[in-house]
N, C-alpha and C positions, 0 to 999 in steps of 0.2 A: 487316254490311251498311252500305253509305255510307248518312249521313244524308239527303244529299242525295236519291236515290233514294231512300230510305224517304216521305220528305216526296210527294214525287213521284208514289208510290204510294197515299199518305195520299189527294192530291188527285182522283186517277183516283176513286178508290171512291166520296168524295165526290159528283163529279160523276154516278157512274151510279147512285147512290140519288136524285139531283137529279132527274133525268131521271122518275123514276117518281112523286114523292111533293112536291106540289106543295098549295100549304096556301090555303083560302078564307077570305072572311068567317064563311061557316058552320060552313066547318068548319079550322080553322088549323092550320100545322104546327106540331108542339114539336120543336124543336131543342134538343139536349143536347152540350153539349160539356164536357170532363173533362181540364182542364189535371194538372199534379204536384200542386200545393195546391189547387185549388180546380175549381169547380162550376158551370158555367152554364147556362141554360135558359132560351127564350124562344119564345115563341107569336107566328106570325108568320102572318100575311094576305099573301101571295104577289101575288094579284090587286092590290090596292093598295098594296104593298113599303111595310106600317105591322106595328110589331112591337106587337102589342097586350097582353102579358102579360112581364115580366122580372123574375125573382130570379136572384140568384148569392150563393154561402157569403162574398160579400163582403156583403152588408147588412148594416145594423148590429145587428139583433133574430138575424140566424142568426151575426154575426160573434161575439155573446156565448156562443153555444154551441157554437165550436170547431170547428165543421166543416172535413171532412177528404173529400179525394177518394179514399174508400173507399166500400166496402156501407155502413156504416152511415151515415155522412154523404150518399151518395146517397142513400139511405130518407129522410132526413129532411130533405132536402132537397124531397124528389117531396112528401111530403106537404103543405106549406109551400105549395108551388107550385100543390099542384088548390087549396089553399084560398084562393089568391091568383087565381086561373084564376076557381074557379066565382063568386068574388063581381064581376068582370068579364062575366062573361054566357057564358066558355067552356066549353061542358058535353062537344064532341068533335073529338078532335083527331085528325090524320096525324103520327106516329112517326116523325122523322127524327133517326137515329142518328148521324150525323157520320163515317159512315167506319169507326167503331167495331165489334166482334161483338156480336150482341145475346148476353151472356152478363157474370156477374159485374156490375160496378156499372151498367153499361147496364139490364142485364135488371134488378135493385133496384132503379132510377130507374124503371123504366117500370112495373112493378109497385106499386111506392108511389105512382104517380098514378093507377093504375088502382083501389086503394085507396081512393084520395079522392076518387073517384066521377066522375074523368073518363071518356068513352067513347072508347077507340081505335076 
């Protein structure tokens, strides 16, 4: 399949989980995105376009543990993140998967934040 249209397709899905899942003060979207190497994830207040919560396997304290964009590095990844999450005041979020299927590290990631005592 052309890259091109693949990307293209990426963007559509995107925007129709957009459309549904729209993140507040109260309650913020976590945004997950899953490059080749690497991990990121951010808590974001939609109403005031302020990202209120950001780790990615680029920090320096997860860069020392080798993270990897697999299961395991998502798991540890998500855990990291509710505990960076709830000492910020975020106790429930809206699940925005990036276009992605919720299965394999998606599902991981969201399960290790569910974990760390966030509430979807």
């Amino acid at each position: 399949m052309n890259t091109i249209l693949k990307a293209k397709l990426l963007q559509r899905r995107r925007w129709r989980i957009r459309k549904k899942v729209a993140g507040t003060s109260a309650r913020p979207r976590l945004c997950v995105t899953f490059s080749t190497k690497h991990i990121y994830a951010q808590a974001i207040d939609d109403d005031a376009a302020v990202t209120l919560v950001f780790l990615s396997s680029l920090d320096p304290e997860l860069r020392k543990q080798k993270l990897r964009a697999n299961l395991a590095g998502a798991k540890a990844l998500a855990t990291a993140f509710a505990a960076k999450a709830k000492s910020a005041g975020v106790t429930t979020i809206v699940f925005d998967r990036s276009g992605a299927r919720y299965h394999g590290k998606v599902k991981a990631f969201a399960d290790g934040v569910r974990e760390g005592g966030i509430v979807f």
